[in-house]
PAFIRO-634074 format. One record per residue: residue in one letter; x, z negated, y of N, C-alpha, C in turn. Coordinates in steps of 0.02 Angstrom, whole numbers, padded with zeros to 5 digits, always signed. Each point is the difference from the previous one (the first is absolute). Layout:
<rs>
AXZYXZYXZY
...
</rs>
This chain:
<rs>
X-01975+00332+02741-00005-00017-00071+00039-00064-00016
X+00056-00014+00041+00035-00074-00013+00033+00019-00064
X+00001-00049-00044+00030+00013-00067-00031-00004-00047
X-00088-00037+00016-00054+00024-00053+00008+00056-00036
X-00009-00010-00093-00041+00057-00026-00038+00032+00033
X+00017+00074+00008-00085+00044+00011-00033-00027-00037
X-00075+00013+00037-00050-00013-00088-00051+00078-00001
X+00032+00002-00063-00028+00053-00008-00071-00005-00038
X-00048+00041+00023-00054+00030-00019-00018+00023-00064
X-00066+00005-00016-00016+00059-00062+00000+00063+00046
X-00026+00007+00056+00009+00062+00024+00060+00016+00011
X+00070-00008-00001+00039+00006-00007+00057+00024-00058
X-00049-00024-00048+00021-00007-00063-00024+00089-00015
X-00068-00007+00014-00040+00047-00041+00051+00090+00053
X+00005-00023+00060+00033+00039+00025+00074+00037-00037
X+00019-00037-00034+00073+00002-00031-00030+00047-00049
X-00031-00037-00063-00042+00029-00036-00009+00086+00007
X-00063+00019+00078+00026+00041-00013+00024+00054+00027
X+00051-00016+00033+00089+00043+00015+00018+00001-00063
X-00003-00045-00066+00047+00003-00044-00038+00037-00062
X-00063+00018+00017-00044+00033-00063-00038+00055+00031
X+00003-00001+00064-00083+00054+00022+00045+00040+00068
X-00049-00014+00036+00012+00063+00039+00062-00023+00084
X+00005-00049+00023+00049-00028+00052+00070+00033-00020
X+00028+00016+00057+00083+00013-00007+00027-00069+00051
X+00064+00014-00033+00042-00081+00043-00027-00001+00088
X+00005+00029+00040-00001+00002+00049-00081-00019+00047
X-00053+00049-00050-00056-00053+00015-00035-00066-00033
X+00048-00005-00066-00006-00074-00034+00020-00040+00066
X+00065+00003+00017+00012-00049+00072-00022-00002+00025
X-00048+00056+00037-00038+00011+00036-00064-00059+00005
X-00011+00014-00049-00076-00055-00024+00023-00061+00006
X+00070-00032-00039+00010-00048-00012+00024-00023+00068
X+00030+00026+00051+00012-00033+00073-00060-00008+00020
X-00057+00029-00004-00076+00014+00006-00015-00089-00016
X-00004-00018-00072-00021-00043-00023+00034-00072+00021
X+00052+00023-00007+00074-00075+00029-00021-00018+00059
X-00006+00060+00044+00016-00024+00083+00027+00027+00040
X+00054+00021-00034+00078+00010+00051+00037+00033-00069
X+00053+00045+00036+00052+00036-00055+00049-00047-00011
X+00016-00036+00023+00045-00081-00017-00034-00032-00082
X-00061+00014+00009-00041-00053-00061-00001+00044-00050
X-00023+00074+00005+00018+00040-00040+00069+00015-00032
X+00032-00005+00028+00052+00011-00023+00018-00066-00055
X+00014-00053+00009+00001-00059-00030-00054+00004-00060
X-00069+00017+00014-00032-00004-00070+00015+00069-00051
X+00015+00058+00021+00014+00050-00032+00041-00016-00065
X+00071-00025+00025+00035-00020-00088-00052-00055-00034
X-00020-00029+00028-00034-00060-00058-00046+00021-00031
X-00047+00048+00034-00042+00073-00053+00026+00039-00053
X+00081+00033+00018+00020+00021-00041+00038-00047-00075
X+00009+00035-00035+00049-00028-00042+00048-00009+00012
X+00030-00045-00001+00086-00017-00003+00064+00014-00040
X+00056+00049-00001+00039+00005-00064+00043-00070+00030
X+00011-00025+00034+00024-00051+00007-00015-00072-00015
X-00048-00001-00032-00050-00068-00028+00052-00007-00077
X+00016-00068-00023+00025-00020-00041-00021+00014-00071
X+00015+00031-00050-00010+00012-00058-00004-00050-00037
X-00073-00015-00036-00023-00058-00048+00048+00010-00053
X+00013+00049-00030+00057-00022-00045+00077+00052-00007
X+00042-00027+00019+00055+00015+00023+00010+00081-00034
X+00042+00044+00020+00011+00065-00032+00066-00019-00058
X+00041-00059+00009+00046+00015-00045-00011-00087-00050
X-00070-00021-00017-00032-00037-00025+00034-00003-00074
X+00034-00021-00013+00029-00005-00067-00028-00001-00069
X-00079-00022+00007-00054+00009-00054-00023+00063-00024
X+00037+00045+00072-00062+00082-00038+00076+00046+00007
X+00008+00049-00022+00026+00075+00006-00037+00052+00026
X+00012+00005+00065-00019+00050+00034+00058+00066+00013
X-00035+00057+00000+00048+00057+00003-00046+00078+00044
X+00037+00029+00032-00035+00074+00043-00010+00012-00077
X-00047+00058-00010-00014+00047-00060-00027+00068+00017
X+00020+00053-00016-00046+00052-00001-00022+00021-00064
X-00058+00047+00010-00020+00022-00073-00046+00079-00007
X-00024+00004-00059-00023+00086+00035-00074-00031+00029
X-00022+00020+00040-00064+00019+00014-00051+00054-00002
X-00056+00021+00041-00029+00062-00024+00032+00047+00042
X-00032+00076-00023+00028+00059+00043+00070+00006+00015
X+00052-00038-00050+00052+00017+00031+00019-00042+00047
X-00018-00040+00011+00020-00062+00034+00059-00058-00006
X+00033-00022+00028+00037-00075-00039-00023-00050+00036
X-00026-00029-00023-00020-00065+00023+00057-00073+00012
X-00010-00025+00064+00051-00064+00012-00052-00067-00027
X+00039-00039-00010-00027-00072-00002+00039-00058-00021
X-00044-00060+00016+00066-00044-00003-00032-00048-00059
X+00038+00009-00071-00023-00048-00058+00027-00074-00006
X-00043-00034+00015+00011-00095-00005-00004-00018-00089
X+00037-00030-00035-00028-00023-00063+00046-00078+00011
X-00053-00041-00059+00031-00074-00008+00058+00018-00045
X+00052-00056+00005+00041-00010-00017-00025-00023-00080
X+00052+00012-00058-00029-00056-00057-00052+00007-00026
X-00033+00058+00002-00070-00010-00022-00006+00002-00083
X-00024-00053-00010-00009+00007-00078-00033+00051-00039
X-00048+00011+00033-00047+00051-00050-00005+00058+00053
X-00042+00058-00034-00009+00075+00055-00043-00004+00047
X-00002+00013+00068-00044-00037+00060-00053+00091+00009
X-00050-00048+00041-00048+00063+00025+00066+00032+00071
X-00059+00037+00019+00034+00031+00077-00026+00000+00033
X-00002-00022+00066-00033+00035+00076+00013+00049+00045
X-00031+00030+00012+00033+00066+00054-00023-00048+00055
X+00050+00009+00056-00035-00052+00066+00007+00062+00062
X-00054+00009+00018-00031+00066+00039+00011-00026+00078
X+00023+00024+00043+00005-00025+00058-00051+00030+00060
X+00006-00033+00047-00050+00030+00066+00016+00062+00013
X-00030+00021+00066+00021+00055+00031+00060+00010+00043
X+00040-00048-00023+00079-00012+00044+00054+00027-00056
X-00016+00016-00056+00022-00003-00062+00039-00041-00017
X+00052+00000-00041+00040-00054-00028+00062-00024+00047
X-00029-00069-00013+00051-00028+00062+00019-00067-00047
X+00014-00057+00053+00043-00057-00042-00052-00050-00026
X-00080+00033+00054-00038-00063-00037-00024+00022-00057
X+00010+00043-00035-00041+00044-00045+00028-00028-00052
X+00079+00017+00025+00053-00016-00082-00012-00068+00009
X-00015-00054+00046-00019-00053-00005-00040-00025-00042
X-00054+00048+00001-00049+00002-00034-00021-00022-00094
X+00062+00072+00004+00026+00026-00063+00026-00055-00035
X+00051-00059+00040+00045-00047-00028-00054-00062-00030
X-00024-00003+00059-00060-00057-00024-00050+00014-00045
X-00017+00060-00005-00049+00030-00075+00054-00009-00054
X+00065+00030-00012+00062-00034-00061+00006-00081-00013
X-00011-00043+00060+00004-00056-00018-00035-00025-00040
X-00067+00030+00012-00051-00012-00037-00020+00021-00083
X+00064+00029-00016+00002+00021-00059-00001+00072-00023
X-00013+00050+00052-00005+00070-00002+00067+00047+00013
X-00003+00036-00046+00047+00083+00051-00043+00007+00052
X+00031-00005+00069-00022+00038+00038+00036+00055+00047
X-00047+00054+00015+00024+00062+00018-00045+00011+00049
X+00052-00010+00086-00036+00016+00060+00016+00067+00007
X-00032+00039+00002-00009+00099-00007+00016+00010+00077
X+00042+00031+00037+00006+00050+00042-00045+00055+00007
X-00070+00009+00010-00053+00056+00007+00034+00047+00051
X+00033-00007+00033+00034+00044+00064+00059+00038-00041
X+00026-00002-00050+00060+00020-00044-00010+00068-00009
X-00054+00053-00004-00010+00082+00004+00021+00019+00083
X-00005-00062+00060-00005+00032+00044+00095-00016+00044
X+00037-00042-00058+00068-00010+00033-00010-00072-00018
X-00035-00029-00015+00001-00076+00009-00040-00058+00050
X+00002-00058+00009-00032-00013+00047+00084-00023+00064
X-00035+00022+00063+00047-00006+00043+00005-00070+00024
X+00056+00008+00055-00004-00080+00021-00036-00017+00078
X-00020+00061+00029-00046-00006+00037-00083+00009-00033
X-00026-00080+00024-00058-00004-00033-00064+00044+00044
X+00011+00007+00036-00055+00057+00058+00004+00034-00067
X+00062+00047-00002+00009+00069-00023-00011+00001-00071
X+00004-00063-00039-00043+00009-00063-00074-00017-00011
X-00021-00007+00051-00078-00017+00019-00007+00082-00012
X+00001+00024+00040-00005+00066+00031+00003+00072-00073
X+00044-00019-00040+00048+00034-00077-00080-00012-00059
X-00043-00046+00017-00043-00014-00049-00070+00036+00000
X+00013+00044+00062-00050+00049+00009+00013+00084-00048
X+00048-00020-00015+00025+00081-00034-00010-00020-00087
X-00026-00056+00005+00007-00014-00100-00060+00034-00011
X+00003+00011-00073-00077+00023-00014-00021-00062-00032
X-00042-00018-00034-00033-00068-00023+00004+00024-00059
X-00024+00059-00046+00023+00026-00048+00072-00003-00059
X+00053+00009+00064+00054+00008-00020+00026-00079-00005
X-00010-00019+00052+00005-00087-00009-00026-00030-00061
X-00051+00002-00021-00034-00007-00069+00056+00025-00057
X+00033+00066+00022+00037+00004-00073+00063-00022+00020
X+00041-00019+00062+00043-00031+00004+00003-00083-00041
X-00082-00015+00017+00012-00064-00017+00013-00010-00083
X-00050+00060-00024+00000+00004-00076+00076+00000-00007
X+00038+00035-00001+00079+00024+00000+00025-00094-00010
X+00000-00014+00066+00007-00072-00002-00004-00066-00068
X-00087+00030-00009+00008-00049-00058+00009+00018-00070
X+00010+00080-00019+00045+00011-00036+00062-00005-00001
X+00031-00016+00052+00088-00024+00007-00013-00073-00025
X-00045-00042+00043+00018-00072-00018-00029-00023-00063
X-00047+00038-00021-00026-00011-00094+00076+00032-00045
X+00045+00006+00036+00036+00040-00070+00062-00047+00024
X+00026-00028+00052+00069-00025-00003+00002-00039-00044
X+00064-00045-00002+00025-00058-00045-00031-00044+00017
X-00021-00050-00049-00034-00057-00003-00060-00005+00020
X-00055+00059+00002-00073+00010+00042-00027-00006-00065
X-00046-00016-00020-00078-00013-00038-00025+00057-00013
X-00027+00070+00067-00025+00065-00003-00040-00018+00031
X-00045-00063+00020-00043-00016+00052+00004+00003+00076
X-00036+00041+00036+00046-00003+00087-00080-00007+00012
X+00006-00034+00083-00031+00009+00025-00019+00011+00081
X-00009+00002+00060+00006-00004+00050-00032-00044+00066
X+00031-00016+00046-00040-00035+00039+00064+00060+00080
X-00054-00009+00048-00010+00040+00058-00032-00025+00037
X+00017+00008+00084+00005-00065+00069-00036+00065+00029
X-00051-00003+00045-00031+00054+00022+00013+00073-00018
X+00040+00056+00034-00002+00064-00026+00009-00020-00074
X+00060-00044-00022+00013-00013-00074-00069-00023-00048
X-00053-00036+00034-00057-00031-00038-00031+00082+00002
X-00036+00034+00045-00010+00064-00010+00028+00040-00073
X+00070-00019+00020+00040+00060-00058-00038-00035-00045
X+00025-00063-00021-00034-00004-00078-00073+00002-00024
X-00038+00001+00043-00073+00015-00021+00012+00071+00004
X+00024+00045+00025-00020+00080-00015+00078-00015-00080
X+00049-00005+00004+00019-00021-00067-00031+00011-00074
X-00042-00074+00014-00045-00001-00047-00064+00044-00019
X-00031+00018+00049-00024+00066+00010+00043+00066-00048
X+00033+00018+00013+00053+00048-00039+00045+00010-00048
X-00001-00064-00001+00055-00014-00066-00047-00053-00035
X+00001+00011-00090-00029-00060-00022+00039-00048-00030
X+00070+00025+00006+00061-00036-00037+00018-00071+00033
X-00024-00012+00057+00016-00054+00044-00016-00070-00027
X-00001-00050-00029-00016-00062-00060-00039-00042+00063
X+00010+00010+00068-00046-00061+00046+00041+00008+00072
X-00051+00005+00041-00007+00024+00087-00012-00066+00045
X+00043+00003+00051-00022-00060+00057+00014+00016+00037
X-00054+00026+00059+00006+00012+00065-00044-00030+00040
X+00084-00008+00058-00019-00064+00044-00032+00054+00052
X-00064+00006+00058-00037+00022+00037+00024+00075-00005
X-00013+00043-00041+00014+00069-00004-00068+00035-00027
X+00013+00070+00043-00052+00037-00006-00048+00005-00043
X-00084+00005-00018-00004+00003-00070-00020+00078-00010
X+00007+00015-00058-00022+00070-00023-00058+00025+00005
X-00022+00062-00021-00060+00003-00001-00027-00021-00060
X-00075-00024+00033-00033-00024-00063+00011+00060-00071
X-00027+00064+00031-00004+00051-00069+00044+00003-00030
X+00073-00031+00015+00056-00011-00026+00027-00044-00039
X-00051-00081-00004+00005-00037-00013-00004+00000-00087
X-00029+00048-00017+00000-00004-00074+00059+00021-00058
X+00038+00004+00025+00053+00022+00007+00054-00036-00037
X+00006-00052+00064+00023-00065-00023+00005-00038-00076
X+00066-00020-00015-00009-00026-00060+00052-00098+00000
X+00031+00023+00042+00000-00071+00004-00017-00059+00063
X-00001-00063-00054-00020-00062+00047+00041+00008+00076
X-00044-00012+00052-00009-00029+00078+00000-00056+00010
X+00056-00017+00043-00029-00047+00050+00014+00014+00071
X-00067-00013+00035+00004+00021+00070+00027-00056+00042
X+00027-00007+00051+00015-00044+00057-00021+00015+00073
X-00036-00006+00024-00013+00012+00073-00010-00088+00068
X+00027+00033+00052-00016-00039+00044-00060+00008+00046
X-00053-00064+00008-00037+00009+00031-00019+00031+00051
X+00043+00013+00048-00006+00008+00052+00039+00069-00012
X+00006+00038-00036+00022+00063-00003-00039+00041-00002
X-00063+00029+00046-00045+00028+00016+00011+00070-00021
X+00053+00034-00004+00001+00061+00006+00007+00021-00083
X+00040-00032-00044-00005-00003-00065-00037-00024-00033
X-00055-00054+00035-00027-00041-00069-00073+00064+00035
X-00025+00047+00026-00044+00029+00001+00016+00037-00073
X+00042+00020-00017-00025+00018-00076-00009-00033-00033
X+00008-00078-00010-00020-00021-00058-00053-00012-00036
X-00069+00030+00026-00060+00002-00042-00010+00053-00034
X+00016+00042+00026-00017+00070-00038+00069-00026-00069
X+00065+00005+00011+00046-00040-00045-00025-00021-00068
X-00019-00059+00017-00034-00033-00048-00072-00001-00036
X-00031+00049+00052-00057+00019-00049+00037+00046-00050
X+00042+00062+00016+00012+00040-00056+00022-00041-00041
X+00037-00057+00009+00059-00042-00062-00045-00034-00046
X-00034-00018+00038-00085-00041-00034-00039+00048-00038
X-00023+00072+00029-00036+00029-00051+00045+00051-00049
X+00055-00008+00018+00046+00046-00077+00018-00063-00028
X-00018-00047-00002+00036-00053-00054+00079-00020+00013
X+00022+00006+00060+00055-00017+00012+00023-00086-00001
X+00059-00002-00056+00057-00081+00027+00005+00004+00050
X-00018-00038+00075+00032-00013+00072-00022-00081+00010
X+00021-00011+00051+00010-00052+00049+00013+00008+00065
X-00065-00024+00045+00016+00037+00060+00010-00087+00045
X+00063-00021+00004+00004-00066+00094-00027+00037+00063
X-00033-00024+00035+00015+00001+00064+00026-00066+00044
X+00031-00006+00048+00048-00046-00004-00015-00027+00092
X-00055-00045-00008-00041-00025+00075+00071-00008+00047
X-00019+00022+00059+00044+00000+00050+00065+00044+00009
X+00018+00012-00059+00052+00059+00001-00012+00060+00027
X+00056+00031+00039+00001+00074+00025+00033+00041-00074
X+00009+00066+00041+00038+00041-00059+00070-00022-00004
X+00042+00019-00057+00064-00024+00000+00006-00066-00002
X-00051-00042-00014+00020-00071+00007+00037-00029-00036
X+00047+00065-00060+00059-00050-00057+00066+00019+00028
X+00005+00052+00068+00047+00030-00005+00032-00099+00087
X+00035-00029-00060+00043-00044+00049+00052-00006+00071
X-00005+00081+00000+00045+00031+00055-00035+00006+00043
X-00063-00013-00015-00034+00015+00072-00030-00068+00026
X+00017-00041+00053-00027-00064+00040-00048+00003-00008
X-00041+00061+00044-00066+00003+00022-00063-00008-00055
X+00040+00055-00059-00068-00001-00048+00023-00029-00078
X+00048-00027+00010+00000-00019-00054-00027-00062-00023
X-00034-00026-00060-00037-00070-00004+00009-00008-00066
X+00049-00058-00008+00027-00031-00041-00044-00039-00053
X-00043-00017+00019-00054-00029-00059-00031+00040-00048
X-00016+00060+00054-00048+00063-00064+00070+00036-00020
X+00066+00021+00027+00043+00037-00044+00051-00047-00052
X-00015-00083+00013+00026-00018-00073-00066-00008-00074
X-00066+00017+00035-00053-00016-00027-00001+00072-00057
X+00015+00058+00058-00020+00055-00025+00064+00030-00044
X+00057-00027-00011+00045+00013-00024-00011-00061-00070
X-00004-00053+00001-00006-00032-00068-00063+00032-00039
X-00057+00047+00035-00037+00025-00049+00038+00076-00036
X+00016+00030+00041+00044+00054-00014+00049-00018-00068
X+00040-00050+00010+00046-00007-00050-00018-00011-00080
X-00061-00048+00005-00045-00018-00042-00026+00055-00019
X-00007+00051+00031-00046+00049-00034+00047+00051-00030
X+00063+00009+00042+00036+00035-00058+00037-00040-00067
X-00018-00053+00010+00036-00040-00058-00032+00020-00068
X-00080+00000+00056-00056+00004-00056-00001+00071-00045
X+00017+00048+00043-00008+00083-00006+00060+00037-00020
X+00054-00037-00002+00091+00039-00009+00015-00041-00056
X-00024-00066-00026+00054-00037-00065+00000+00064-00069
</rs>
């Protein structure tokens, strides 16, 4: 290999994919991927650049002097307490909307509250939710919170999230407007969300599951969808999707985003992340809650 980059593949990619959503466990993910590399030397080397990185540099610092960030808990459903970590701007003149910022299937980690900071910059409360918080929290082995997201119900998640944006519609200095955006499992959450709750003011999910159509009527607030092209395994729902959104009269907006894999906003990841469609797909996002939370 010398000191060349691997170069990694879509089959490679799509391999990651799915160990990290479907049916592969770690051991025959490698399996395939020494398969595909060559040699367990090459595998090994492309494996972190597939995964996410907690070691990748944070776009905007944690102790950023523009926002107030703080841990929070609050009640949730069933008896629950919910963790999360609330970002707000500093100074804000008037009462701001809110975002709940929904994380992957790794749960809340540093790119999330990352996340969270850069949605506050932008003028919002934002509130990255701990979904793992009924089950202890999310851990710091990321295998083992992969693994923790099989015991949620989708149900209960739905009223966790509600819980959520009744906490962040009621703090100090909030408007009463919240809304959510969610990174795969998280894009999922908020379309079944909206599905279940009608209190939600506006939904953005980046390549997450879609609901069922018979469900779709349901829905009461504005969509916008984000998907990457090349995300084969999620964008198969998007026709059935959008016919229901189309024939119940639904507000949406559906990108698909040429050349992108899944996860292409999450920056921690080398392999799939693509910087053109996740600053593309993030200035529509912001815009749309500007449009949907003032």
């Amino acid at each position: 290999m010398d000191n060349e980059t691997p170069k990694i593949t879509q089959a490679m990619i799509n391999a990651y994919d799915e160990y990290t959503h479907l049916t592969l466990d770690r051991r025959r993910f490698m399996e395939k991927l020494t398969q595909l590399a060559g040699s367990g030397a090459a595998a090994a080397a492309i494996a972190p650049m597939l995964a996410a990185s907690g070691a990748k540099a944070e776009i905007v610092p944690a102790n950023d002097d523009r926002l107030t960030a703080e841990d929070v808990t609050y009640p949730g459903a069933n008896g629950a307490t919910m963790k999360g970590y609330l970002v707000r701007p500093k100074n804000a003149s008037a009462p701001l909307g809110g975002v709940i910022v929904i994380h992957e299937n790794r749960g809340l980690n540093n790119h999330i509250k990352d996340v969270a900071r850069r949605m506050a910059l932008e003028g919002f409360n934002a509130l990255a939710v701990d979904f793992l918080s009924p089950e202890g929290g999310t851990p710091e082995d990321e295998e083992k919170a992969r693994q923790m997201f099989s015991s949620l119900n989708p149900s209960e998640v739905a009223a966790n999230a509600e819980a959520s944006r009744v906490y962040l519609a009621g703090i100090s200095g909030a408007n009463g407007k919240v809304g959510a955006v969610g990174f795969c499992w998280g894009g999922g959450t908020v379309n079944n969300f909206a599905v279940e709750f009608p209190g939600l003011n506006a939904g953005v999910a980046y390549y997450g599951s879609q609901p069922k159509p018979e469900d779709v009527p349901a829905i009461k607030a504005p969509l916008m969808l984000h998907y990457g092209g090349l995300d084969e395994r999620i964008n198969a729902g998007i026709p059935a999707f959008k016919e229901a959104l189309e024939k119940n009269g639904k507000t949406f907006e559906i990108f698909v985003y040429d050349g992108a894999n899944h996860a292409f906003n999450n920056d921690t990841s080398s392999a799939r992340y693509d910087k053109a469609a996740a600053d593309l797909a993030w200035g529509r996002t912001v815009a749309f809650f500007k449009k949907n939370l003032a």
